[in-house]
C-alpha positions as a Markdown table, in Angstrom:
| # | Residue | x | y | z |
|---|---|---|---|---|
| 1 | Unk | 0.0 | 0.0 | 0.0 |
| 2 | Unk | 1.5 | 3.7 | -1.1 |
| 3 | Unk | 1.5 | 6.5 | 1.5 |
| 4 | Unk | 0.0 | 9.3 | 0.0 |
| 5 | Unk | 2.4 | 11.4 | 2.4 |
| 6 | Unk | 5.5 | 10.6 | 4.5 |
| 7 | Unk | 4.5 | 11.9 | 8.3 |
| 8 | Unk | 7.8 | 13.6 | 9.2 |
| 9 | Unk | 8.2 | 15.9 | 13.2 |
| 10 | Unk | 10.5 | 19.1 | 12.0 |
| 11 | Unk | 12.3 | 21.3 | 14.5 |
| 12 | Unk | 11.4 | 24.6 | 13.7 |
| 13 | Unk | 12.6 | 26.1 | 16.9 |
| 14 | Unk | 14.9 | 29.1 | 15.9 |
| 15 | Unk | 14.3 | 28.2 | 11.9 |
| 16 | Unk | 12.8 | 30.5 | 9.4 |
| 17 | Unk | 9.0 | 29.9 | 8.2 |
| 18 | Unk | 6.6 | 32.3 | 5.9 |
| 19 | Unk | 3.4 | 32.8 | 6.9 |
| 20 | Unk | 1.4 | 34.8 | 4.3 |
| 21 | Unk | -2.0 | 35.7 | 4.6 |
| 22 | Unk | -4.7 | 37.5 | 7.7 |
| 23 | Unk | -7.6 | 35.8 | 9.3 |
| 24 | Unk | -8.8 | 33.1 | 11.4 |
| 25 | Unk | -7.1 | 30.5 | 9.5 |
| 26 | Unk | -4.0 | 32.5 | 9.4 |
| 27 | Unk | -4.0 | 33.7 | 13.0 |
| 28 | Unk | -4.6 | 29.5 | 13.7 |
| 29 | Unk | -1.5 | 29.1 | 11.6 |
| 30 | Unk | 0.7 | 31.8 | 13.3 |
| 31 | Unk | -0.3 | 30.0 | 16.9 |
| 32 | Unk | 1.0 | 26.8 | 16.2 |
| 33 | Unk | 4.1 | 28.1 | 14.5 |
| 34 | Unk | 4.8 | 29.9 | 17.9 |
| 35 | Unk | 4.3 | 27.0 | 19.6 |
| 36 | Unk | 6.9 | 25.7 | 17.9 |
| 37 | Unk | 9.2 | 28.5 | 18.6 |
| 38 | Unk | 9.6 | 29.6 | 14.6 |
| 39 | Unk | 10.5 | 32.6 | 13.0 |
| 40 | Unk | 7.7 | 33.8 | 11.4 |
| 41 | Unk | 8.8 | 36.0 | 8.1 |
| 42 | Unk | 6.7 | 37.7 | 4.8 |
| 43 | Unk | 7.0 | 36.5 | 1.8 |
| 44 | Unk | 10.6 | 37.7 | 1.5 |
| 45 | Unk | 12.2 | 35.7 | 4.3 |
| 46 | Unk | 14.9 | 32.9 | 4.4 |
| 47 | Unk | 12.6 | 29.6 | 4.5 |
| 48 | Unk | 12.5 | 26.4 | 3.2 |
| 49 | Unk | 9.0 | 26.1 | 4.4 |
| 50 | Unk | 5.4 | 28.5 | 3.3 |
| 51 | Unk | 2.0 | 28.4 | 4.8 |
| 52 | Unk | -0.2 | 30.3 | 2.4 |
| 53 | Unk | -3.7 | 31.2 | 3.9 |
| 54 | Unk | -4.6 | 34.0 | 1.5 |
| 55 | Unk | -9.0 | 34.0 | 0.3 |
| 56 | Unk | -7.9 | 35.4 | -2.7 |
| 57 | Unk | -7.7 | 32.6 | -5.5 |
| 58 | Unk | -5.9 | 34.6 | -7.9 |
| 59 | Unk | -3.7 | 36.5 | -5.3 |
| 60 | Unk | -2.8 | 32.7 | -3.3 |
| 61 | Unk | -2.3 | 31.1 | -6.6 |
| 62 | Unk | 0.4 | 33.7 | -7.5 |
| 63 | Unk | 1.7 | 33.1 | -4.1 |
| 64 | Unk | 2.1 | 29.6 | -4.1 |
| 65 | Unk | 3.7 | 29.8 | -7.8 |
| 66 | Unk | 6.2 | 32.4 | -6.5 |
| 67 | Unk | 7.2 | 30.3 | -3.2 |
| 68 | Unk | 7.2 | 26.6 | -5.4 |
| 69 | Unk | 9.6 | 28.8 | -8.2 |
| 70 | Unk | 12.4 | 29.5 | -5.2 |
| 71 | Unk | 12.3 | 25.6 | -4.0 |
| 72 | Unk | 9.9 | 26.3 | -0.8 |
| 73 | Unk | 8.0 | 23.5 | 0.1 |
| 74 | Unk | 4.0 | 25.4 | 0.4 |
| 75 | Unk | 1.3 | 24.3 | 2.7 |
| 76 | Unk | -1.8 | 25.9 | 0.9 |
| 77 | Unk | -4.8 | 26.4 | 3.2 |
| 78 | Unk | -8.1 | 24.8 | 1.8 |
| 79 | Unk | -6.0 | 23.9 | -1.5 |
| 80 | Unk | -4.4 | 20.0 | -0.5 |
| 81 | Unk | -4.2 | 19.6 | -4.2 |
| 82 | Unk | -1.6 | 22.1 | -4.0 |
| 83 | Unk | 0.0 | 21.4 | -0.7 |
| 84 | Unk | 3.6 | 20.2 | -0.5 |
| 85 | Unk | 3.2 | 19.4 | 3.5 |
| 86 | Unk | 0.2 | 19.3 | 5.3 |
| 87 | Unk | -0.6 | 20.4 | 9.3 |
| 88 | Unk | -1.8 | 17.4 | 11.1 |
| 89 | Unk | -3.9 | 17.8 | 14.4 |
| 90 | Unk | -1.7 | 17.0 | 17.0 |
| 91 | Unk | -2.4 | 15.5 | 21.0 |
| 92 | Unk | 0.5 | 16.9 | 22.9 |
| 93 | Unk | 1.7 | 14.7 | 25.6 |
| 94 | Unk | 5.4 | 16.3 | 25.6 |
| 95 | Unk | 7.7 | 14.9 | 24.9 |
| 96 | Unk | 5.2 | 12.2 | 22.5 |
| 97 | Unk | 3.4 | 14.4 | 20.4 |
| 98 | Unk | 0.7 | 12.2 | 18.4 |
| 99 | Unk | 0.0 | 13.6 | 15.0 |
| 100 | Unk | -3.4 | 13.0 | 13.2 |
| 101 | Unk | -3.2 | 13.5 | 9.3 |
| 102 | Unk | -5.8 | 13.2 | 6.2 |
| 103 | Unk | -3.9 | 14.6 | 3.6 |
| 104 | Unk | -6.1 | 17.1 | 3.2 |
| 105 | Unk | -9.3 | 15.5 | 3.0 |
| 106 | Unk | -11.0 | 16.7 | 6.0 |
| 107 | Unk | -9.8 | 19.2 | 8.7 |
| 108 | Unk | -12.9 | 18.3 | 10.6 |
| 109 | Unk | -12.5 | 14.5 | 10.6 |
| 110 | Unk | -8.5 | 15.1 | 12.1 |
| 111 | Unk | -10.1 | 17.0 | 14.7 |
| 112 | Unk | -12.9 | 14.8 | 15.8 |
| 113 | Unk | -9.9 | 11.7 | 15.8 |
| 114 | Unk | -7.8 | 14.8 | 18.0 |
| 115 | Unk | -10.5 | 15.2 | 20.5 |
| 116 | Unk | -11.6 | 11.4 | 21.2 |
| 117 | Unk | -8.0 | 10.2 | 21.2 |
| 118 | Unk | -7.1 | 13.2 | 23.9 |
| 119 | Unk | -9.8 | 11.6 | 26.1 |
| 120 | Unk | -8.0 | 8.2 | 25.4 |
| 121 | Unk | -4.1 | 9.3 | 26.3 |
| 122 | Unk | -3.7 | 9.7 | 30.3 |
| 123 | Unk | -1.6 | 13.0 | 31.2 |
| 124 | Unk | 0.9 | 10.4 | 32.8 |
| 125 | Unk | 1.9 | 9.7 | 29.0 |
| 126 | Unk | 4.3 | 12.3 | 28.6 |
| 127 | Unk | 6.1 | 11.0 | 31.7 |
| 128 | Unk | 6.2 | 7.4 | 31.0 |
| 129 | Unk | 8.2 | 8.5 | 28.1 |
| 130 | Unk | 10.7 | 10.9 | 30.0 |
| 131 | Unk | 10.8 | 7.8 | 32.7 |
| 132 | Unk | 12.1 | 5.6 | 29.5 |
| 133 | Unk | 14.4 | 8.1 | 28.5 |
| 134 | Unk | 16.4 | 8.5 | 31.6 |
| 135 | Unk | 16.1 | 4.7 | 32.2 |
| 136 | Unk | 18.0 | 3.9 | 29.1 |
| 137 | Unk | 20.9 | 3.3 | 30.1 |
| 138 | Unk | 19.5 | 1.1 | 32.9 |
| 139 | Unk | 17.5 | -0.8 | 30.3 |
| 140 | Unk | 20.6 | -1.0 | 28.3 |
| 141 | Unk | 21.9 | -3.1 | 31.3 |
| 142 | Unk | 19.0 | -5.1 | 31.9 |
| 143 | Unk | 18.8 | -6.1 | 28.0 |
| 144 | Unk | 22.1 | -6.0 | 26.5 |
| 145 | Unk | 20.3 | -7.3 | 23.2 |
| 146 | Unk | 18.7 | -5.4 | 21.1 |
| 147 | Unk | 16.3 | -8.0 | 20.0 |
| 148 | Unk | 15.9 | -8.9 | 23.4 |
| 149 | Unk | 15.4 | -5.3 | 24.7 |
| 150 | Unk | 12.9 | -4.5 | 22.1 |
| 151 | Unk | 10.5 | -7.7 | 22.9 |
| 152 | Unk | 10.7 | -6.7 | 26.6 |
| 153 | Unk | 9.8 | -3.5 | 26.4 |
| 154 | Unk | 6.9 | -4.5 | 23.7 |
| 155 | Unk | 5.8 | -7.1 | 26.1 |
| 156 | Unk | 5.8 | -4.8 | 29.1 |
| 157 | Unk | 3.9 | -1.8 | 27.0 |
| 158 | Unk | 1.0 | -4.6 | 26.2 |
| 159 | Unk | -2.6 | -3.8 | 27.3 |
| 160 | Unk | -2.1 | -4.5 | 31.6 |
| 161 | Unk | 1.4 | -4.4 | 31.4 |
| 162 | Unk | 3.8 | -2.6 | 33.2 |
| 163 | Unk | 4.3 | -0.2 | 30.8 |
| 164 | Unk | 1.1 | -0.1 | 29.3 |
| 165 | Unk | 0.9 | 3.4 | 27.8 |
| 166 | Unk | -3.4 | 3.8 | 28.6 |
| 167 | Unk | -2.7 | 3.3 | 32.3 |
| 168 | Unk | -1.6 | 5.9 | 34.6 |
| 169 | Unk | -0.3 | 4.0 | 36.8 |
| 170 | Unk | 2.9 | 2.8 | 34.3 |
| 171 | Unk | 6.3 | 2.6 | 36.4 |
| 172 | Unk | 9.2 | 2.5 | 34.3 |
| 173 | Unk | 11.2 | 1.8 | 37.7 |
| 174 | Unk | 8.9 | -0.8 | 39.1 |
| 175 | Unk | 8.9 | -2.6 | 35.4 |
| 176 | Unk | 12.9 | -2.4 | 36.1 |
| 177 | Unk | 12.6 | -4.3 | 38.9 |
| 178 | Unk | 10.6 | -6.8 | 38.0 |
| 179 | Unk | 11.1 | -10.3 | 36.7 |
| 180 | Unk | 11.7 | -10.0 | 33.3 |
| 181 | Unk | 8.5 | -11.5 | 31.3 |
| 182 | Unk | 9.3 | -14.6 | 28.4 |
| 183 | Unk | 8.5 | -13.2 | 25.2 |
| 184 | Unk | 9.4 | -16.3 | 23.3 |
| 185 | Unk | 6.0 | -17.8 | 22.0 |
| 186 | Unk | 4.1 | -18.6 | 18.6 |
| 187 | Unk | 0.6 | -17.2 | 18.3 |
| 188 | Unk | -1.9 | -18.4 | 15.5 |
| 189 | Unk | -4.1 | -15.7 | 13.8 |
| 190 | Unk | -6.6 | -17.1 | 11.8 |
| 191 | Unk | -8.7 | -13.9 | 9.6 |
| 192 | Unk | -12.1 | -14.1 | 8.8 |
| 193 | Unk | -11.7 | -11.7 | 5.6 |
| 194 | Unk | -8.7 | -9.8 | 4.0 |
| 195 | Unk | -10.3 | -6.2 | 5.6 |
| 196 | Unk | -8.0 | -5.3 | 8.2 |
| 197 | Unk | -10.3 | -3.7 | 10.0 |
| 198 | Unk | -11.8 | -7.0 | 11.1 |
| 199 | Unk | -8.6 | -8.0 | 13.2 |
| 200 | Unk | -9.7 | -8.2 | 16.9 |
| 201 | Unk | -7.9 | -5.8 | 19.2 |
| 202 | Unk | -6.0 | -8.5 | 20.4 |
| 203 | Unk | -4.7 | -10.0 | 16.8 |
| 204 | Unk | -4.0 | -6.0 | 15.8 |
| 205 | Unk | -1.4 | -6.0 | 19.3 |
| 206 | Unk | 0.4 | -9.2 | 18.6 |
| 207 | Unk | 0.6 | -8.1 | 14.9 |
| 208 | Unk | 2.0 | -5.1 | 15.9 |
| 209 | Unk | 4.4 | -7.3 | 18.4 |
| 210 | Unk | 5.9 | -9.7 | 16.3 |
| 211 | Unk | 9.4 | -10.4 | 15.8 |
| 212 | Unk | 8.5 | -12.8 | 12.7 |
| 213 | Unk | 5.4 | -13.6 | 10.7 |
| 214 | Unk | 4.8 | -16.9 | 9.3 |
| 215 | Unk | 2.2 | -16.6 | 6.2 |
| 216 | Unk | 0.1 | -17.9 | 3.4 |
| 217 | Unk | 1.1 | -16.4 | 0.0 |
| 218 | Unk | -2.6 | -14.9 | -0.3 |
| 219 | Unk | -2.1 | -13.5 | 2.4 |
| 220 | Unk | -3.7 | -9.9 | 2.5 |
| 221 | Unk | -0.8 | -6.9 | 1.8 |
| 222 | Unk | -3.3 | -4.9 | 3.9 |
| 223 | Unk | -3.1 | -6.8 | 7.0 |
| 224 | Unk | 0.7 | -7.9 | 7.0 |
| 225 | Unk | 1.2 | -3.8 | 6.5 |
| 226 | Unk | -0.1 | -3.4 | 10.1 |
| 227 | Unk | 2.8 | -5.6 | 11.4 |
| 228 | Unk | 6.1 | -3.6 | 12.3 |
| 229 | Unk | 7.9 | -2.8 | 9.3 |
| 230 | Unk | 11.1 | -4.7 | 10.8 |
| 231 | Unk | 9.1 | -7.9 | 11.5 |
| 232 | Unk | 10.3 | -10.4 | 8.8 |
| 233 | Unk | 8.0 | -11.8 | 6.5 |
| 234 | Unk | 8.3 | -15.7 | 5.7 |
| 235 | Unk | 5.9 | -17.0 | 2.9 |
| 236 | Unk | 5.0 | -20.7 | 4.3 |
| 237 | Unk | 1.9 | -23.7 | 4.5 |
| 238 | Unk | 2.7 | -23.5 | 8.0 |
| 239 | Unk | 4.8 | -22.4 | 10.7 |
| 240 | Unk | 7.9 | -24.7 | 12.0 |
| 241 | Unk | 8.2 | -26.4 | 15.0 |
| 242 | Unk | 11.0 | -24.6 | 16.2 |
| 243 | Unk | 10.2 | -20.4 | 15.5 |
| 244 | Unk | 12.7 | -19.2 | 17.3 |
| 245 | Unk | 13.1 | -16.1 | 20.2 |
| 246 | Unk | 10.8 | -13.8 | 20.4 |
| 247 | Unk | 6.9 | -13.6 | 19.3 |
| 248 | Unk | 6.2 | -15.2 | 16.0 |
| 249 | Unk | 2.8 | -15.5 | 14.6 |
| 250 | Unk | 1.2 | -18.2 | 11.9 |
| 251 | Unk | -1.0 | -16.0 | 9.8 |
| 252 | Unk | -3.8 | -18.2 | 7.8 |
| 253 | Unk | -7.4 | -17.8 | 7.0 |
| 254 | Unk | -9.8 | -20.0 | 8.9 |
C-alpha cells in the first residue's frame, strides 16, 4: 500500500517559516508556529517552508507559484491539491506528540480523531516516556540485546502491562525491577476476511508485536502492513516447529 504522504516531526525552533495571509485560519497558523518557537517571516524571508492562507484565489495562486519557483515547500490552506506538507492535528503529551493526518481530505474529521484520542491518552503519557528516556541506560543493562530489549519492552507496553501506555499507573522503575517476562512464544491468527479492520484488538497487538510472521502467500498486503515494518516476513503452509526467540505468529485464514 503507497503513503500518499510521509509523516515527518520538524524542529522549527529558531528556523525561518513564511506565513502569508490575515484571518482566522492565518492567526490559527501563526499560533502553532509559535508554539513551535519559529521565526515567522513575509513572503521575502529565508525559509524552506510557506504556509499560504490567502482568500484570494488569484492573489494565493500567485503566491504559491512564487514560493514553489524559489524551491519552498507550500502548505496551501483549503487547496491540498496544491500542498507540499500538510498540518496534522496534534495530541500533545510532551515529549510524545501524536499527529493526526488526512492529507487534506477533511480538517474536521482530524479533529474529531484529535478530540476522542485526547480523552483516550492519560496526562501520565508524557512522563512514561521521559521515565524511558532516563532509564536507558539502565534498560541498556538489563537487556544488553537489542532484539531482546525490544521484545521486553513490547511485552511490558501490552494492554495491563507494566508499561502499558493507557494506564496511569505505568512505572518505568517498578517494570525495572521486576522479573523479566518470556516473550518467546508462537501465536496463530486465523482472519475471517482480507479487511483489516476485522482483526480483533487482540490480533492488531500481537501483529504489531511480532518479531516474525509466518504466512500464506494470499495473504492480505493490507493486513501484513499493520505488522512492524522490521518484523520479517516468511511465505509458508505452515509455521515450524522450532520459530525461534521472540513472538512469531502463523497468519492463515480459517
Amino acid at each position: 500500500m503507497t503513503l500518499h504522504s510521509l509523516p515527518l516531526f520538524v524542529r522549527l525552533a529558531g528556523r525561518g517559516v513564511i506565513l502569508l495571509g490575515e484571518g482566522e485560519p492565518a492567526d490559527a497558523k501563526r499560533r502553532l508556529l509559535e508554539r513551535a518557537g519559529a521565526v515567522i517571516g513575509d513572503e521575502g524571508a529565508d525559509a524552506q517552508l510557506a504556509i499560504v492562507a490567502i482568500d484570494d484565489e488569484i492573489q494565493a495562486l500567485e503566491a504559491i507559484a512564487r514560493l514553489k519557483e524559489r524551491g519552498v515547500l507550500v502548505n496551501a490552506v483549503d487547496r491540498p491539491d496544491l500542498c507540499d506538507f500538510t498540518l496534522p492535528a496534534i495530541v500533545d503529551r510532551d515529549p510524545v506528540l501524536v499527529a493526526i493526518g488526512t492529507g487534506g481530505a477533511s480538517a474536521g474529521l482530524a479533529a474529531a480523531l484529535r478530540q476522542r484520542l485526547e480523552t483516550l491518552l492519560p496526562a501520565a503519557l508524557g512522563g512514561l516516556a521521559q521515565g524511558l528516556f532516563e532509564a536507558r541506560a539502565a534498560i541498556r543493562e538489563r537487556y544488553p540485546n537489542a532484539t531482546d530489549r525490544r521484545r521486553a519492552l513490547g511485552a511490558a507496553m501490552r494492554a495491563g502491562g507494566a508499561l502499558d501506555p493507557l494506564s496511569e499507573a505505568a512505572s518505568v522503575s517498578t517494570w525495572l525491577n521486576a522479573r523479566s517476562e518470556n516473550a518467546d512464544l508462537l501465536v496463530e491468527i486465523r482472519l475471517t476476511t482480507a479487511d483489516p479492520d476485522d482483526l480483533t484488538l487482540r490480533q492488531a497487538r500481537l501483529l504489531g508485536q511480532a518479531d516474525r510472521i509466518y504466512h500464506r502467500a494470499n495473504a492480505p498486503g493490507a493486513v501484513l502492513d499493520r505488522a512492524r515494518a522490521d518484523a520479517v516476513r516468511i511465505v509458508c503452509d505452515a509455521a515450524p516447529a522450532d520459530t525461534g526467540a521472540g513472538l512469531s505468529i502463523d497468519l492463515g485464514f480459517a
